[in-house]
C-alpha positions as CSV (number, residue, x, y, z in Angstrom):
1,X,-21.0,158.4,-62.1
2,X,-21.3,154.6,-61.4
3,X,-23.2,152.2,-63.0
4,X,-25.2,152.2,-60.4
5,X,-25.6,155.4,-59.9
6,X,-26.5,155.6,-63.2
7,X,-29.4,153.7,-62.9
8,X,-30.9,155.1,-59.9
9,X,-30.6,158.6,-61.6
10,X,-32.3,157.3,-65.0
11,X,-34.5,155.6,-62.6
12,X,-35.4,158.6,-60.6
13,X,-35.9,160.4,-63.6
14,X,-38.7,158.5,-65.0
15,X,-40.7,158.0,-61.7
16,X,-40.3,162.0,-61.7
17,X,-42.1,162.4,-65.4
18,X,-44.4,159.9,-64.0
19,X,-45.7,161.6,-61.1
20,X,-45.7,164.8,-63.4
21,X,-48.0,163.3,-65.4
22,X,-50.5,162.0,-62.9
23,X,-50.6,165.6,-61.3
24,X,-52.3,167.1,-64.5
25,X,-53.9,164.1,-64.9
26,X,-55.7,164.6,-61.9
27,X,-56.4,168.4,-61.5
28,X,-56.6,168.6,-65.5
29,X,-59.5,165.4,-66.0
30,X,-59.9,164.5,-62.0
31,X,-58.6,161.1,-63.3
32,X,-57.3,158.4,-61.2
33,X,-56.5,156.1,-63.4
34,X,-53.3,154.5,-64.7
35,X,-51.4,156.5,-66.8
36,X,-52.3,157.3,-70.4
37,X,-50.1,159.8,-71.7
38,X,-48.9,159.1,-75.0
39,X,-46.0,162.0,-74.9
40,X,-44.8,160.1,-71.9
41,X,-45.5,156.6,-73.3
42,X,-43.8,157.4,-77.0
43,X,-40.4,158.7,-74.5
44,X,-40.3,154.9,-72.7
45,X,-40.8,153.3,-75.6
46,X,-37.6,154.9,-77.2
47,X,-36.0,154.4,-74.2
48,X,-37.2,150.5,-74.1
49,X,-36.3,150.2,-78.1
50,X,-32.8,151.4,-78.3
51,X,-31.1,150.5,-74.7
52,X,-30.9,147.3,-72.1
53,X,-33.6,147.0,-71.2
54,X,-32.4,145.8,-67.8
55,X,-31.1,149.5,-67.6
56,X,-34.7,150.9,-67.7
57,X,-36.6,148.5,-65.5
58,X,-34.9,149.5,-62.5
59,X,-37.5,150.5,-60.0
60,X,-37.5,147.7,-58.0
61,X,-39.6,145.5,-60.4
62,X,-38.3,142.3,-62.5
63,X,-41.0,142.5,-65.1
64,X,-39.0,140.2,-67.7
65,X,-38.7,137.8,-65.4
66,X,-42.4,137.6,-64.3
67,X,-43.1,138.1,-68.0
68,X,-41.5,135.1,-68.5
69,X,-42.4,132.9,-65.6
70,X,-46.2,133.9,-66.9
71,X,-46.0,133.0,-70.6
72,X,-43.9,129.4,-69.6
73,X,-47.1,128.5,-67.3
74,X,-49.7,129.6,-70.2
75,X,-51.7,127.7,-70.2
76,X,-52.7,125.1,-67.6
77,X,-51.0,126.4,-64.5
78,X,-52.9,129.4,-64.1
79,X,-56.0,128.7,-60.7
80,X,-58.3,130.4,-63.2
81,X,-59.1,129.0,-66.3
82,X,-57.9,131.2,-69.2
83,X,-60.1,133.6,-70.2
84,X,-61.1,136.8,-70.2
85,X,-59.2,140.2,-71.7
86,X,-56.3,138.2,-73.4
87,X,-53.6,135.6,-73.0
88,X,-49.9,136.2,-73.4
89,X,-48.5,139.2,-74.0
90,X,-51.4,141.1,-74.6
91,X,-53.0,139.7,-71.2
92,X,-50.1,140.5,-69.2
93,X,-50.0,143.8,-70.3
94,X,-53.8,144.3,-69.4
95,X,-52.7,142.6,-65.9
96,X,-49.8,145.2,-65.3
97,X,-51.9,147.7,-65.6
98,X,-54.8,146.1,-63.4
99,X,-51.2,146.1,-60.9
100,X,-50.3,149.5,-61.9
101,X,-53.9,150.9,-60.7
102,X,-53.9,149.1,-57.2
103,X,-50.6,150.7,-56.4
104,X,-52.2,154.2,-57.4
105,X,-55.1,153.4,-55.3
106,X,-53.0,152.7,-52.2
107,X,-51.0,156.0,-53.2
108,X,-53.7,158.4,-53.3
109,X,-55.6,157.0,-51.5
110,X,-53.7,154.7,-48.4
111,X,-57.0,155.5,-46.1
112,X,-60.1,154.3,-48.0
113,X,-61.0,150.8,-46.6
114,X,-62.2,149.3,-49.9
115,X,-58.2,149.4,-51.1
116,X,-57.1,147.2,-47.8
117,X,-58.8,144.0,-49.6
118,X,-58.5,142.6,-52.9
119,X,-60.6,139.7,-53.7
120,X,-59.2,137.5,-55.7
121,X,-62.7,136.6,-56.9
122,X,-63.9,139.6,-58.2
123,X,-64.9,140.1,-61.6
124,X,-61.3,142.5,-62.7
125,X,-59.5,139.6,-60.6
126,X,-61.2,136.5,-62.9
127,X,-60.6,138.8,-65.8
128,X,-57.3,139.9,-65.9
129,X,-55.2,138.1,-63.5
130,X,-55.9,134.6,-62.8
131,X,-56.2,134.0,-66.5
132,X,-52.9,135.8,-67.4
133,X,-50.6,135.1,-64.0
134,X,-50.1,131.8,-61.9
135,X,-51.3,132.1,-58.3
136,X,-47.8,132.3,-56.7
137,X,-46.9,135.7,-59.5
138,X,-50.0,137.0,-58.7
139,X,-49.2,137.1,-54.8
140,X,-45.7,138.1,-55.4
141,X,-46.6,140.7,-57.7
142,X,-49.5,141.9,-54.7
143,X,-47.3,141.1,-52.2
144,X,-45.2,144.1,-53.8
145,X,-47.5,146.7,-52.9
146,X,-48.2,145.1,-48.8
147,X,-50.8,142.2,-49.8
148,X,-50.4,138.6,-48.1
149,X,-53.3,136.0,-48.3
150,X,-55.5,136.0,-45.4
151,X,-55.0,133.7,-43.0
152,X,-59.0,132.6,-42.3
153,X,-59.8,133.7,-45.9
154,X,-57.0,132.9,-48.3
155,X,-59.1,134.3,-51.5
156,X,-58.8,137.5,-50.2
157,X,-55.4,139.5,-50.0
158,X,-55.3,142.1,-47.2
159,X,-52.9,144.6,-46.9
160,X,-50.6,144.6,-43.8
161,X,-50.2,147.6,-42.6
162,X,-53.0,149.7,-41.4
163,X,-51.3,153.0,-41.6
164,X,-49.0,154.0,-45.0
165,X,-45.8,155.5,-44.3
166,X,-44.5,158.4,-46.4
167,X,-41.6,156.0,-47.2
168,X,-44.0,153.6,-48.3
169,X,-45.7,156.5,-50.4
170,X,-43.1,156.9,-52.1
171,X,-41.9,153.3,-52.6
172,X,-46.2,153.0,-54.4
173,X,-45.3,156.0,-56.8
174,X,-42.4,154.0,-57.6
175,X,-43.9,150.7,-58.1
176,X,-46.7,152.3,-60.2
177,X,-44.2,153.6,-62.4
178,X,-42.7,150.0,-62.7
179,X,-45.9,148.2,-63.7
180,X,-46.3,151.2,-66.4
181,X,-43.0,150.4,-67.8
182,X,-43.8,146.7,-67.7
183,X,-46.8,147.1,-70.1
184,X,-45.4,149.6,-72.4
185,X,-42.8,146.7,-73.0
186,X,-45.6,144.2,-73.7
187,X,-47.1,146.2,-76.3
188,X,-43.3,147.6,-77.7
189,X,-42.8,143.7,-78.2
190,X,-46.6,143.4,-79.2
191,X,-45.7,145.5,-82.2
192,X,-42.1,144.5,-83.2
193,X,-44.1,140.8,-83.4
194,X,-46.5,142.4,-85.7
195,X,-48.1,139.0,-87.2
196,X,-46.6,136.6,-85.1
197,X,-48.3,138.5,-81.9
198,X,-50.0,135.9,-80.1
199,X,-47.7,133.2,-80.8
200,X,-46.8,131.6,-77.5
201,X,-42.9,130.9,-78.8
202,X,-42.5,134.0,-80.6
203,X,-43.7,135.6,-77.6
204,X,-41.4,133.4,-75.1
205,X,-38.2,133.6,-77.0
206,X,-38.4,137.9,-77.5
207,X,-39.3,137.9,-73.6
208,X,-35.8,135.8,-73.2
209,X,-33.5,137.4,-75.9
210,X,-34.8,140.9,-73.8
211,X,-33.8,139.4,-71.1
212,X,-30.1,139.3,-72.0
213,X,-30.2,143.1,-72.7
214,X,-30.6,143.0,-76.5
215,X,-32.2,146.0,-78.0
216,X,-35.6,145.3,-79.6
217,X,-34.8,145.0,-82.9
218,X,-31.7,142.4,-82.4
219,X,-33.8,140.5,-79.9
220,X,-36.4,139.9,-82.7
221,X,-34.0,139.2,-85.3
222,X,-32.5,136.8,-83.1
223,X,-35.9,135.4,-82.3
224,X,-36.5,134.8,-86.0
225,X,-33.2,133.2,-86.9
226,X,-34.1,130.6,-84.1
227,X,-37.1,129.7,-85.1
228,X,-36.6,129.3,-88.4
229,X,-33.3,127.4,-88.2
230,X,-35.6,124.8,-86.2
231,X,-37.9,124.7,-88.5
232,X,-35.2,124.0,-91.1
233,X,-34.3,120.9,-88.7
234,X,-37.9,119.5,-88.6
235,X,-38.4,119.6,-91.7
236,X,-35.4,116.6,-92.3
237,X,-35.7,114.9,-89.6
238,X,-37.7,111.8,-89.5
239,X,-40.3,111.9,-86.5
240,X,-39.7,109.3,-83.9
241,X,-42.4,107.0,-83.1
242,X,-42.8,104.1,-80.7
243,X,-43.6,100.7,-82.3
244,X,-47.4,99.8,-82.7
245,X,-48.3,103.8,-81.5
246,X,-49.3,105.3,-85.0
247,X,-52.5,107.0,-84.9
248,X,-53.5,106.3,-88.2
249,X,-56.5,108.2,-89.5
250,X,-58.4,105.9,-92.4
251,X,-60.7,108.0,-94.5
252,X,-63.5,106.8,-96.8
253,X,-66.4,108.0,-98.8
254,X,-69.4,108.1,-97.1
255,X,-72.7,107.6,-99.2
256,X,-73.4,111.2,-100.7
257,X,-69.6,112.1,-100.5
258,X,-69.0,113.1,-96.8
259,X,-65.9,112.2,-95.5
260,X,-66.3,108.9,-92.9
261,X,-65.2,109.6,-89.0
262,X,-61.9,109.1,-88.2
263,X,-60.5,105.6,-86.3
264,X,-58.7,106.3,-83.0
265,X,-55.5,104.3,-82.5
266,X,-57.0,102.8,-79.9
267,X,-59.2,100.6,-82.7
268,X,-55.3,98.6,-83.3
269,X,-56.8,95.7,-81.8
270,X,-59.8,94.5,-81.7
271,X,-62.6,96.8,-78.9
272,X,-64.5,95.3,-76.4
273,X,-67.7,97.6,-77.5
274,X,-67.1,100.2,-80.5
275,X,-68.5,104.0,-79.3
276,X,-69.1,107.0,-81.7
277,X,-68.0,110.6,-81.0
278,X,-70.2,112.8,-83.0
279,X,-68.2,115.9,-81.7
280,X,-64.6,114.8,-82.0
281,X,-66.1,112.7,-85.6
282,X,-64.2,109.9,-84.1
283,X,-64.8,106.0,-83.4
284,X,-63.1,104.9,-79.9
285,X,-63.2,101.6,-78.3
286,X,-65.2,101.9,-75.0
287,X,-61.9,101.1,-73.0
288,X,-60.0,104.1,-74.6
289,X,-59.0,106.8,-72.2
290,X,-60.0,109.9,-75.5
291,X,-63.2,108.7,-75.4
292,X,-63.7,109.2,-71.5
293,X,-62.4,113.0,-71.9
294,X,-65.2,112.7,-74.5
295,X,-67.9,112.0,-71.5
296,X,-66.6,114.4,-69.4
297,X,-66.7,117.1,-71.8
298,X,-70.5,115.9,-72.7
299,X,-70.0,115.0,-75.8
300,X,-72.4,112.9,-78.0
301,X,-71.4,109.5,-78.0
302,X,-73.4,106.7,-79.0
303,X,-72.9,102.6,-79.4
304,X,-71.9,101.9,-82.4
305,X,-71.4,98.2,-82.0
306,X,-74.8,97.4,-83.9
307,X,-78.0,97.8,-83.3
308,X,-79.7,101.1,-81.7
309,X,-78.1,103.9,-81.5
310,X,-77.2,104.1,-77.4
311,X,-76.1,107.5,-75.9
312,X,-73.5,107.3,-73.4
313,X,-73.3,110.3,-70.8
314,X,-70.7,110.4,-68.1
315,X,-72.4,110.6,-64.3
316,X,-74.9,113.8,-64.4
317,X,-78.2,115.5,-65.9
318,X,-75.7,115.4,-69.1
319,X,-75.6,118.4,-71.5
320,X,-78.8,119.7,-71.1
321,X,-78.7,122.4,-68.3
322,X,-80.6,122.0,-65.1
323,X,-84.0,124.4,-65.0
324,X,-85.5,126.2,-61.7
325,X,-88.9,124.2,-61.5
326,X,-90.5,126.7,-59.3
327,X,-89.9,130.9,-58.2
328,X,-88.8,129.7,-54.7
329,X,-86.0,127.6,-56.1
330,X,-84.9,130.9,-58.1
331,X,-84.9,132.6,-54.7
332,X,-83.4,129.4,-52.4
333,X,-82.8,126.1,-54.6
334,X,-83.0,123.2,-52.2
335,X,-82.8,120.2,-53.9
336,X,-81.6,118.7,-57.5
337,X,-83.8,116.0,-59.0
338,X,-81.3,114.4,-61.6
339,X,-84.3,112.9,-62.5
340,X,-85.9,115.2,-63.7
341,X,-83.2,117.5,-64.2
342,X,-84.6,120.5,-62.1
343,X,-83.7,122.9,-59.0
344,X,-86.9,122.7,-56.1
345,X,-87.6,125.1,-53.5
346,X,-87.7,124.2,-50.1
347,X,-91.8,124.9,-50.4
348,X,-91.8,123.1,-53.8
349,X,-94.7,119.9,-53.6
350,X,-93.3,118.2,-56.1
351,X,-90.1,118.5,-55.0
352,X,-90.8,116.6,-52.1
353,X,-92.5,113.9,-54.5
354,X,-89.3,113.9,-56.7
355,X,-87.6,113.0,-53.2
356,X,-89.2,109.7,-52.6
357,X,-89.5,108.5,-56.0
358,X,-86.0,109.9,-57.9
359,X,-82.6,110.1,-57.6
360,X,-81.9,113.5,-56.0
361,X,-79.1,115.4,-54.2
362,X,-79.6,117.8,-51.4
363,X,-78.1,121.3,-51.8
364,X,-76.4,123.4,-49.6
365,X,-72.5,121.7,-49.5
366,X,-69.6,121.8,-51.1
367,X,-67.5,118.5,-52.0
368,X,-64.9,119.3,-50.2
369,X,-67.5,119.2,-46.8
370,X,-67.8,122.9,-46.2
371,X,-71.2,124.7,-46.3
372,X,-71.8,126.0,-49.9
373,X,-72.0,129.7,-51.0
374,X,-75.1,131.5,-51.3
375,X,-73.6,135.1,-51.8
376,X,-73.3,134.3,-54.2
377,X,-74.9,131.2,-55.1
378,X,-72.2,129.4,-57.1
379,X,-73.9,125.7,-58.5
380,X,-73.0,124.3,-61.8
381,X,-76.4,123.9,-64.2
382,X,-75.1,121.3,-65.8
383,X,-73.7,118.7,-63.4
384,X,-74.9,120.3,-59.6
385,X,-71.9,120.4,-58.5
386,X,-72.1,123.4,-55.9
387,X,-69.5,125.2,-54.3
388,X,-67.7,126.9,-51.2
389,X,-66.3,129.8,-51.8
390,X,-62.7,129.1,-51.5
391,X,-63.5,126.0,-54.0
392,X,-64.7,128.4,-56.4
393,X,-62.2,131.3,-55.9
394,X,-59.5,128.4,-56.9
395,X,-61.7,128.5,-60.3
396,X,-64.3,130.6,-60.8
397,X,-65.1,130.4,-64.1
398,X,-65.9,127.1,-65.0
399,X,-66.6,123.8,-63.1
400,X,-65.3,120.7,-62.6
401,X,-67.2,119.3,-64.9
402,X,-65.7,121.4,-67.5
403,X,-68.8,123.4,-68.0
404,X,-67.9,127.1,-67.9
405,X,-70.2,128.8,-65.8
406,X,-72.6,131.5,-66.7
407,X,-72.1,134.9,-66.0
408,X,-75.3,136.1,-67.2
409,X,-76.8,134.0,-64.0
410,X,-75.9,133.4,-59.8
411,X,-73.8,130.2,-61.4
């Protein structure tokens, strides 16, 4: 038999001792779920520990690669911010099975309208896929099973085809079956990491030592011999620094024995107006570009040129959250009074008083010009920013602000 041949029998073979399994999975519990039988989960993972593993994933799904692709944007080019059930390895094997399910869905199910839409800002999507997987993985990975982005409603993924073919049946058993063999590898190289699980270059450099076909227990030895020979290197080699750029951090003896705050590097030459960053424990100069992250993240910062003590906010009702004055803006909020730092009803008297004598901001747009979202209502209770619903789907769990939003409430 060819190589080839090879691979579509031991291919064929697992998709068959997969399907066997979700048959008395279902008429044994009535369970539709991903698959979580450990006979047949113990037999992939000796399959995944002692050959290539390029030889086993070969149902039509690259799940080293995307594996890889999703740990190298970890963590800032993820739409979502990260959150949720887990980052690296741990998160993508969560994800894969979030994958796994939608295929079974579609396979058992191709008819039911509720599996023709996924939206991508659900609570499973927020959860377990935008933190874990960049936005282009993610609709590649969908885009597997028959999703595309809508064209009038790009947050939402819609599935293609109206009617399943048998052939596609067939083609959702064996894509299930692939996104079950992607996370048992996530947790196999979970465990061979033992400690060092959650490390995002362990993590990386197993992912790309499996990626050349090494069984598990080279690929981590490997790994280890890697690291630690750059470690080794590091440890004589002089770090190189620009001229004028050290960030020294002078430490004194406060009165009582606490340790004094730390001076940026940006206190080299003289500031224009010394500021104090309680949070950070950190002086900056009022020009230095730290100390405006600072503001943005509403941290406490107050002069500390002399004198009073001054608090500097960036633009906003500040750190404090906004409150609903009244039931109706519960209900329907209508206006912000920065002022006063409140939501008003449309009804709400004093709302209309706020409007003539403070600053205030009517509701009911997003920035980006679009009417806002009021199913749900999505508005930020710390800054009023409110928004669209395609806004928020590009991140729905926390604000521009950098204020994560509150799942307990509508924002």
């Amino acid at each position: 038999m060819s190589e080839a041949g090879a691979r579509r029998h031991r291919g064929g073979g697992l998709v068959d001792a997969y399907d066997r399994v979700l048959e008395q999975q279902i008429l044994g519990r009535g369970s539709c779920l991903a698959c979580r039988d450990e006979t047949l989960r113990t037999q992939v993972d000796g399959l995944l520990e002692d050959a290539d593993p390029r030889e086993v994933h070969c149902l039509g799904l690259d799940p080293l690669g995307a594996m890889e692709e999703a740990l190298m944007a970890a963590p800032s080019a993820a739409y979502g911010r990260r959150g949720g059930a887990g980052r690296g390895l741990r998160g993508l094997a969560k994800a894969f099975e979030v994958l796994e399910q939608a295929a079974l869905n579609l396979y058992l199910g191709p008819w039911r309208e509720e599996y023709k839409v996924i939206k991508m800002y659900s609570g499973t999507f927020t959860h377990f896929i935008a933190p874990v997987l960049p936005l282009a993985l993610a609709e590649r990975l969908f885009g597997l099973l028959g999703y595309r982005p809508g064209p009038a409603r790009p947050e939402q993924l819609r599935l293609q085809s109206a009617r399943v073919s048998p052939a596609a049946l067939e083609d959702l058993l064996r894509l299930s079956c692939a996104f079950f063999l992607a996370r048992c590898e996530c947790r196999l190289l979970l465990r061979a990491l033992g400690g060092r699980g959650g490390d995002g270059q362990w993590e990386l450099s197993l992912v790309r030592e499996r990626q050349r076909g090494l069984r598990l227990q080279v690929a981590v030895d490997n790994v280890g011999l890697q690291l630690a020979a750059e470690a080794e290197v590091d440890l004589y080699r002089e770090e190189e620094e620009e001229p004028g750029s050290e960030e020294e951090e002078e430490e004194e003896e406060e009165p009582g024995g606490r340790r004094s705050d730390v001076r940026c590097r940006c206190l080299a030459a003289p500031p224009l107006r010394l500021q104090r960053c309680f949070d950070c424990n950190a002086f900056h100069s009022i020009t230095c570009a730290d100390l405006a992250e600072c503001n943005v993240s509403h941290h406490r910062v107050e002069d500390a040129s002399g004198g009073e003590g001054e608090e500097s906010r960036c633009e906003g009702p500040g750190r404090r959250p906004i409150s609903y004055h009244c039931e109706s803006a519960k209900a329907d909020p209508q206006l912000l009074c920065r002022s006063c730092n409140v939501l008003h009803g449309a009804a709400c008297v004093e709302g209309k008083l706020c409007r003539t004598t403070h600053e205030t901001s009517a509701l009911g747009r997003c920035s980006c010009g679009r009417p806002s979202s009021r199913n749900p209502l999505v508005l930020c209770h710390y800054c009023g920013n409110e928004y669209c619903s395609r806004c928020w789907y590009q991140n729905p769990l926390s604000c521009t602000c950098g204020q994560t939003f509150d799942p307990s409430t509508s924002v």
